[in-house]
C-alpha positions as CSV (number, residue, x, y, z in Angstrom):
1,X,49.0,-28.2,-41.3
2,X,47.6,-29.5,-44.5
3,X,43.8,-29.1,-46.0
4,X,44.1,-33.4,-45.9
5,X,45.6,-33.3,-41.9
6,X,43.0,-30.7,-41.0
7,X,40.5,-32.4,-42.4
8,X,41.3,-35.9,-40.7
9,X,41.9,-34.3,-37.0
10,X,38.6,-32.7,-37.5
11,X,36.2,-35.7,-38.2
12,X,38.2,-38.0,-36.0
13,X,38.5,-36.8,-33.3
14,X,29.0,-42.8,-22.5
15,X,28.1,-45.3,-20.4
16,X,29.9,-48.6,-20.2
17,X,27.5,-51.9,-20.6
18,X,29.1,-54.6,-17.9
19,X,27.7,-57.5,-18.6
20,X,27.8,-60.8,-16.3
21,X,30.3,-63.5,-17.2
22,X,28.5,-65.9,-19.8
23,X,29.7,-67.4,-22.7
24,X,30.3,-65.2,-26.0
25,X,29.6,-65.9,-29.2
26,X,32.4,-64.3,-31.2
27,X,31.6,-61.1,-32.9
28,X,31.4,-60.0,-36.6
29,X,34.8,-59.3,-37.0
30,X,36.1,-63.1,-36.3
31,X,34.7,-63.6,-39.3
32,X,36.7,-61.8,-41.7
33,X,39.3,-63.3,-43.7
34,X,42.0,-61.1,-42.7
35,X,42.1,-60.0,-39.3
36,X,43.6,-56.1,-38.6
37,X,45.4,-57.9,-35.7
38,X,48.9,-57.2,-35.8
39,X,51.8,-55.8,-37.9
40,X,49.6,-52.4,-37.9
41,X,51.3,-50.9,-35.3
42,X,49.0,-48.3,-33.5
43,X,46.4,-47.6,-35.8
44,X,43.6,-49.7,-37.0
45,X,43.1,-50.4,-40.8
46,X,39.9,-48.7,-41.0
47,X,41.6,-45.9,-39.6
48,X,44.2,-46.2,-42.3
49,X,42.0,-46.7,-44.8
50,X,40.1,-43.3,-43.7
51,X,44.1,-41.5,-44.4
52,X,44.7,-43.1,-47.1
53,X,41.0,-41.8,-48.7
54,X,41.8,-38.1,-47.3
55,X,45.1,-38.4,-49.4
56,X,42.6,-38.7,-52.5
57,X,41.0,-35.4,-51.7
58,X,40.6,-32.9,-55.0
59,X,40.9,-35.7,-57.2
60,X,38.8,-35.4,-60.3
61,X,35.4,-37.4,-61.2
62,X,36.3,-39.7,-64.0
63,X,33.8,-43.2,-64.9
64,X,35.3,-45.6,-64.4
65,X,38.5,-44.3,-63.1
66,X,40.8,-46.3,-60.6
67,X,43.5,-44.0,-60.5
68,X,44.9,-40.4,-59.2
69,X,44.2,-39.2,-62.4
70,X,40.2,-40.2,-61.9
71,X,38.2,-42.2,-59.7
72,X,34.6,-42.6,-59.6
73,X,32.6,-43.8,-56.9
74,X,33.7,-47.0,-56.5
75,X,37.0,-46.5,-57.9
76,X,37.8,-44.9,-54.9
77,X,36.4,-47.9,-52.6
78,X,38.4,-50.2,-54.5
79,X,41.9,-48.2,-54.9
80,X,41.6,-47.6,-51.0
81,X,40.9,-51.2,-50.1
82,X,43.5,-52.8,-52.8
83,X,46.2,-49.8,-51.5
84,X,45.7,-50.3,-47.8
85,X,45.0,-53.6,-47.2
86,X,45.4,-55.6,-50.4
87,X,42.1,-56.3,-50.1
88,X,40.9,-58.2,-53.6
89,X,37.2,-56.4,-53.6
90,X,34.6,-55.6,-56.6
91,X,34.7,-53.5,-58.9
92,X,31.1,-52.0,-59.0
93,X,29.0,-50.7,-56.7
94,X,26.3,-53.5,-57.1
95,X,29.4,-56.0,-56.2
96,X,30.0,-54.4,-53.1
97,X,26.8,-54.0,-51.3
98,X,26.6,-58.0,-51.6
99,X,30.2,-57.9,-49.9
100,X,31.1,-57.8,-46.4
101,X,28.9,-57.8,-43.3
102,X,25.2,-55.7,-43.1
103,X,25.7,-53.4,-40.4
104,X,23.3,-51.1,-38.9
105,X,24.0,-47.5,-36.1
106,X,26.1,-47.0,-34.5
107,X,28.8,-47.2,-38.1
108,X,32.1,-47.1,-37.7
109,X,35.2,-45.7,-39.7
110,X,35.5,-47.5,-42.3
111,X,32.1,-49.4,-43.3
112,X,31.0,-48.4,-46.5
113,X,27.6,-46.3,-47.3
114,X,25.4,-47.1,-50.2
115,X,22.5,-44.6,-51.5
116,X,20.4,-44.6,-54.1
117,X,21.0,-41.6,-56.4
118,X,18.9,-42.7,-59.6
119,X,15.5,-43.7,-57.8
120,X,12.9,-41.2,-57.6
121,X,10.7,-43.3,-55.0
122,X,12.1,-45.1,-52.1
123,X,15.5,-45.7,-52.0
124,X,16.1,-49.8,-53.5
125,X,18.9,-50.0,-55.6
126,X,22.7,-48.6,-54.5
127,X,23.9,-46.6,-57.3
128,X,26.3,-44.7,-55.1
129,X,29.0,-45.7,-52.5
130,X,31.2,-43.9,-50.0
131,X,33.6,-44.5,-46.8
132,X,32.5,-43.4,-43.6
133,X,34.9,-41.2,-41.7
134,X,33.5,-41.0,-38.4
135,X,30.6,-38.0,-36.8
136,X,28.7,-38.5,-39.2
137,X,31.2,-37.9,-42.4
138,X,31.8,-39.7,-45.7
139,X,34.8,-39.9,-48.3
140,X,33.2,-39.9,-51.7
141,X,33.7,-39.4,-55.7
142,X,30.4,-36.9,-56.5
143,X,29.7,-36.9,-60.1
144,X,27.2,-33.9,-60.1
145,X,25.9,-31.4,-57.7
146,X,27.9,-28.1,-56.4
147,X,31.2,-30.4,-55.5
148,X,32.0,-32.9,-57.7
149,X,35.1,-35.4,-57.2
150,X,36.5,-36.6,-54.1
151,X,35.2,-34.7,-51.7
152,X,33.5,-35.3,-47.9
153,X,29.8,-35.0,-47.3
154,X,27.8,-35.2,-44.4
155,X,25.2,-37.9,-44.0
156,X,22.8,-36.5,-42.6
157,X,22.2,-34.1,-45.4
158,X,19.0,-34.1,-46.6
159,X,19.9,-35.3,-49.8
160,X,21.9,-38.3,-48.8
161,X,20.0,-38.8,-45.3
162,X,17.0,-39.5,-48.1
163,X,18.8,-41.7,-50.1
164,X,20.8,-43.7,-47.7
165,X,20.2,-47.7,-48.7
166,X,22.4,-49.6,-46.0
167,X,26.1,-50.0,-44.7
168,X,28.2,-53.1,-44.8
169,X,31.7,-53.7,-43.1
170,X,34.4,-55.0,-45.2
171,X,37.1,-53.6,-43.8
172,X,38.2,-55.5,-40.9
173,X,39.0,-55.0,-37.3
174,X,41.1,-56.8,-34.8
175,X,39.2,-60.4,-33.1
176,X,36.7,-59.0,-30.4
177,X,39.3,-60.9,-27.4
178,X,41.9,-59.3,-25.0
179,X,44.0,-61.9,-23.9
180,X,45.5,-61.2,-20.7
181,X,47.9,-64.0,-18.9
182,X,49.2,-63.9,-15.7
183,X,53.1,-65.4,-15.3
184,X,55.2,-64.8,-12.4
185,X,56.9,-61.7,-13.5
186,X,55.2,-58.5,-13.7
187,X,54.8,-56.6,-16.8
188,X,52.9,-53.6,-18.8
189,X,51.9,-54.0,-22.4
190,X,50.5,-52.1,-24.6
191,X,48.2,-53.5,-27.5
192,X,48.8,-52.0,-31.0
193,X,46.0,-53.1,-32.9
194,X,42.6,-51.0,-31.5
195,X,39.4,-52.6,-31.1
196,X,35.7,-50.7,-32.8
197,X,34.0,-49.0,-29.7
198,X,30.2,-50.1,-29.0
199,X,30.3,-53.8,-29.7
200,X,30.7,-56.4,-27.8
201,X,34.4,-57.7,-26.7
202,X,35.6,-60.0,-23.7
203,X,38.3,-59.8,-21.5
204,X,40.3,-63.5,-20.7
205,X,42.4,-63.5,-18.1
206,X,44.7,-67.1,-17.6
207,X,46.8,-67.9,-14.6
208,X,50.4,-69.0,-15.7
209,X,52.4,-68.4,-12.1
210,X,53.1,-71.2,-10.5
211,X,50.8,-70.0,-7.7
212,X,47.4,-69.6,-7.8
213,X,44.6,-68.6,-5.8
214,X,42.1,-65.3,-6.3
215,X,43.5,-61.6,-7.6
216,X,42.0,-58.2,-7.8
217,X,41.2,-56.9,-11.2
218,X,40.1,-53.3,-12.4
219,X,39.7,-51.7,-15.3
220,X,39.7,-48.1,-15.9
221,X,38.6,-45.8,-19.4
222,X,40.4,-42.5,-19.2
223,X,42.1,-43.2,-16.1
224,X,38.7,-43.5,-14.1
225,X,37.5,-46.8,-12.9
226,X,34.7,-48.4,-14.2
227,X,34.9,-52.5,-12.8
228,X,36.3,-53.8,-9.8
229,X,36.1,-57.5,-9.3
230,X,37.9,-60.2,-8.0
231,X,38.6,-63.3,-9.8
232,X,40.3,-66.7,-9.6
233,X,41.7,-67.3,-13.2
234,X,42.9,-70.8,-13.8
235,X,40.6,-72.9,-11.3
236,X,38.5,-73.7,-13.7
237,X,39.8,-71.7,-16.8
238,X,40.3,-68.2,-18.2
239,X,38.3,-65.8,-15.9
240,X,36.1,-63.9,-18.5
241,X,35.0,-60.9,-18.1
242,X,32.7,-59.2,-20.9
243,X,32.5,-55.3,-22.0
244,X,30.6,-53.3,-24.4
245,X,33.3,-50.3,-24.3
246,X,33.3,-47.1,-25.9
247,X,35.7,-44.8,-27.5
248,X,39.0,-44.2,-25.1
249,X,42.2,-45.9,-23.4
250,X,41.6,-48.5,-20.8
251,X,43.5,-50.1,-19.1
252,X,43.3,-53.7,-16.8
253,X,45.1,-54.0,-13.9
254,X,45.6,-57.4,-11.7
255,X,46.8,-57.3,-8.5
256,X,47.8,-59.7,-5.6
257,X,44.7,-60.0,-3.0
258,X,46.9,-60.0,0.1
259,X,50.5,-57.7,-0.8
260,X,48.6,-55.9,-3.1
261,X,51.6,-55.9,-6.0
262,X,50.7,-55.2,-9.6
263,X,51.1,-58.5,-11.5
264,X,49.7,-57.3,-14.9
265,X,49.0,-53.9,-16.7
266,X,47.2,-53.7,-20.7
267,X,46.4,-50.8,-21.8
268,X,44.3,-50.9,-24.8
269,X,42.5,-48.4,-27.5
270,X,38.8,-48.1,-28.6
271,X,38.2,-46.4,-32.1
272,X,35.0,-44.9,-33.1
């Protein structure tokens, strides 16, 4: 195994909020211009943004550097976000702190840390960016200090912990909605596209048999079940059912109330 693949399986490697049905505003992520909702296969962009920045590893401290050769802090930012997802984003790290979403704990892979290296008071200008990783890990180009160049740090470091300034979220996940429809042939799928564990996601389930009436739906992290309901999609819409999931595979499975036969199985991820 590579230094780089060592590295990754390392730092990437709760209770479940049920919440009664109500109506959901939709969450941060529906508001990115480019959705990480299909054509990614299994893996997130964040998450492939967080490979893509391990492959970066070693290389050297150069200002203003965008390139193998050099990156500096935000050199790296950008080359990761143009390389993975063609992502048009500043150049400097005053440019992106303004971009993006203001996110506060829990972070996920992916969001971008700011600190303020140069002030000697309290921290109120970001001077310095990096990538969050995941357990508390960041992807960064260190210009001074025992390690300089693209190396990983922890946050909670004294030094950074001290100078932390805020963390915003430009790289996009997948539309907080599982769509789940019902039809008159049974069938398992499998989403490819994860969604960011912690935040607030609903489950809509539509009736399109050409029976209706009430089914039994549960839904299961880690093969354990967590929600057991019964629902009548279709009377008067999808039945929604909202979820504030962490980490895992779930899955949601419908079945008939009387004969008890599966009529839907999703199985979906949840990313740190």
């Amino acid at each position: 195994m590579t230094r780089s693949a060592f590295l990754l399986a390392a730092i990437l490697t709760a209770p479940v909020l049920i919440l009664p049905g109500q109506a959901v505003k939709p969450a941060s992520a529906a508001n990115f211009t480019r959705l990480a909702d299909g054509g990614q296969g299994d893996v997130s962009l964040p998450r492939e943004a967080i490979r893509d920045a391990m492959t970066l590893l070693g290389v050297p401290y150069v200002s203003g550097g965008i390139s193998r050769e050099g990156l500096d802090c935000s050199g790296l930012v950008y080359r990761v976000l143009q390389d993975t997802a063609g992502m048009d984003v500043s150049r400097g790290v005053e440019g992106l702190f303004h971009s993006g979403l203001a996110v506060t704990f829990p972070l996920h892979i992916g969001d971008l840390l700011f600190f303020d290296t140069e002030s000697k008071g309290e921290p109120s200008a970001p001077s310095h960016v990096g990538i969050y990783a995941g357990n508390g890990k960041f992807i960064h180009a260190a210009s001074e200090g025992s390690r300089t160049g693209v190396i990983i740090s922890t946050l909670d470091s004294p030094y950074y912990r001290e100078r932390f300034l805020g963390a915003r979220r430009v790289i996009p996940w997948r539309a907080p909605v599982l769509d789940v429809v019902l039809t008159d042939t049974a069938k398992a799928v499998t989403t490819k596209s994860p969604f960011p564990s912690r935040e607030r996601m609903t489950i809509h389930v539509s009736n399109d048999m050409s029976g209706g009436g009430p089914v039994d739906l549960t839904i299961l992290k880690n093969g354990r079940q967590v929600l057991a309901a019964r629902i009548s999609p279709g009377a008067f819409g999808p039945a929604v059912i909202p979820l504030t999931p962490e980490a895992g595979t779930w899955d949601v499975r419908i079945n008939r109330l009387w004969k008890g036969r599966e009529l839907e199985r999703v199985t979906f991820t949840v990313e740190e």
